[in-house]
NUZA-689621 format. One record per residue (C-alpha): residue number from 1; y, x, z. Coordinates in steps of 0.25 Angstrom, whole numbers, plus 5000, padded with zeros to 4 digits. Each point is the difference from the previous one (the first is absolute). Example, Ala and Ser with C-alpha at 12.3 -4.5 7.8 and 13.67 -1.06 7.14 Angstrom:
% NUZA-689621
   k   yy   xx   zz
   1 4982 5049 5031
   2 5014 5006 4998
% end
This chain:
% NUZA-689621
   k   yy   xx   zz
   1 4947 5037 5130
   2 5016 5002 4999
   3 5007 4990 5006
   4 5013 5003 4990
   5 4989 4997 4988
   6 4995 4987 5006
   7 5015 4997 5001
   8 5003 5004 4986
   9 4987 4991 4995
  10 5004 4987 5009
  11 5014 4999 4994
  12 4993 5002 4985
  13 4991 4989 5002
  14 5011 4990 5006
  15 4999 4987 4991
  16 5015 4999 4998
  17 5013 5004 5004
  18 5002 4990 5011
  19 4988 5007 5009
  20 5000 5014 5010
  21 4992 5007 5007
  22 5005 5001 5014
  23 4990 5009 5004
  24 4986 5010 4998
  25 4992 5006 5010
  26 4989 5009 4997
  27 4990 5004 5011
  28 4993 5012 5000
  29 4985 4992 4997
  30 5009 4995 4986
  31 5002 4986 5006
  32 5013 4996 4992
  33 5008 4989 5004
  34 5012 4995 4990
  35 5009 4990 5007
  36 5008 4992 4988
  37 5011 4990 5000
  38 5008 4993 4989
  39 5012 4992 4999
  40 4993 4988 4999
  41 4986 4997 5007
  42 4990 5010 4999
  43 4985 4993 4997
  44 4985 5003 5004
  45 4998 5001 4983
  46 5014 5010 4999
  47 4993 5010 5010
  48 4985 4998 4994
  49 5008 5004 4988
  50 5007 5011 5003
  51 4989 5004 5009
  52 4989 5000 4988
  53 5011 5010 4991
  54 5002 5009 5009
  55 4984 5001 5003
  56 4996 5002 4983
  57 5011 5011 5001
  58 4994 5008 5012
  59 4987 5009 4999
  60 4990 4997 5010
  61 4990 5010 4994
  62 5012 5009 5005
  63 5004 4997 5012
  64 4994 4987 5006
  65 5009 4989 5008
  66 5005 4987 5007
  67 5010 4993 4994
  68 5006 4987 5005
  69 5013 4992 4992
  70 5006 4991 5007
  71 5014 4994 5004
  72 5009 5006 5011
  73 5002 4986 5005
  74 5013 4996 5006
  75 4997 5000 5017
  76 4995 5016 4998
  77 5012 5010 5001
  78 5008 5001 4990
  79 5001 5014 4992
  80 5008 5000 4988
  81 5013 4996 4996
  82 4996 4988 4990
  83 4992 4993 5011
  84 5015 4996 5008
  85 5005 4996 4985
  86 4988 4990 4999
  87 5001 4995 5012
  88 5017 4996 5002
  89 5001 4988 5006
  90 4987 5001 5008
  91 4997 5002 5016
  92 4997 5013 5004
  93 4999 5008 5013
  94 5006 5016 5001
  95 4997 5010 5008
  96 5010 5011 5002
  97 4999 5015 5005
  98 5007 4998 5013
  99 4988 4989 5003
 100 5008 4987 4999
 101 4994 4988 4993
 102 5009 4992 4989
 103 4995 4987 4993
 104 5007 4990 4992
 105 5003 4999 4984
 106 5000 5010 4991
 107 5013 4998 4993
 108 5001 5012 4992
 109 4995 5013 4996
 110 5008 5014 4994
 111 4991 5010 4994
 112 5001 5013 5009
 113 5013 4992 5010
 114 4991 4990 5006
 115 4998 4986 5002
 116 5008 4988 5006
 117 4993 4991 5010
 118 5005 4986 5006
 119 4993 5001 5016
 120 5003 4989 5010
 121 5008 5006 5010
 122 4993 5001 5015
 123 5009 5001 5013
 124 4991 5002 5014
 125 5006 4992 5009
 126 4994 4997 5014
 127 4987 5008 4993
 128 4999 4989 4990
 129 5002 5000 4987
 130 5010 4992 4994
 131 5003 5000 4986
 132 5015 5001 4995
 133 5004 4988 4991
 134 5003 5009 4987
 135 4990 5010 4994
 136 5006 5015 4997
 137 4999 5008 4989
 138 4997 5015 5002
 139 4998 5011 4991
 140 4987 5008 5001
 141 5000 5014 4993
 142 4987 5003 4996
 143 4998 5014 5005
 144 5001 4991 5014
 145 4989 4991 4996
 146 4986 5004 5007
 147 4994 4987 4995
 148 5003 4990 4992
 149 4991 4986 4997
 150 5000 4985 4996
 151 4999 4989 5009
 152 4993 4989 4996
 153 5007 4989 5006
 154 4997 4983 5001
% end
């Protein structure tokens, strides 16, 4: 199966304009995986929806396969622009390409600049931590950005 079609069918069987596919994957044993996410909260019966259109619109007498729908969930790396929209205002954790570690709140987000972070800022001092009395905001271009995710905090 070809991966740019499964992409192509995913996006037609979206149930509105508030959801997006975040990512496919096609293995060579046919096992597709769609990874959706929406604006709002995505639902067991949103992906069982989607999931059961793109199924009546592929031919298993043709080709047989595996496919799963579910939601790209908000701890898992994030993969496309509209996930750091959705999620402004929440804690998140950023890896960047020289290997240092970022995590704070998500104050912003500029298609194809970057995004905006508020991080508590961390001074060693005597091999201990200590935290600095104001938080920092930095800019994080996203072509530094290895990995970026949710925190779920309490």
């Amino acid at each position: 199966m070809n991966k740019k079609e499964i992409e192509n069918l995913a996006n037609d069987v979206l149930i509105d304009d508030s959801y997006f596919v975040v990512e496919v994957t096609v293995s060579k044993s046919n096992v597709i995986e769609v990874y959706v996410d929406a604006d709002k909260e995505v639902t067991i019966a949103d992906c069982t929806k989607m999931s059961r259109e793109m199924e009546s619109r592929l031919d298993r007498d043709q080709e047989d396969f595996q496919l799963s729908v579910s939601s790209a969930g908000f701890t898992k790396p994030f993969k496309v622009y509209r996930q750091y929209r959705k999620n402004i205002g929440r804690a998140m954790e950023v890896m960047t390409r020289d290997s240092s570690r970022r995590t704070g709140t998500l104050l912003d987000a500029k298609e194809g600049e970057g995004i905006k972070l508020r991080v508590e800022d961390f001074k060693k001092n005597n091999k201990k931590k200590k935290k600095s009395e104001e938080p920092v905001e930095v800019f994080i271009p996203f072509e530094e950005i290895t990995i970026a995710k949710g925190l779920v905090t309490f």
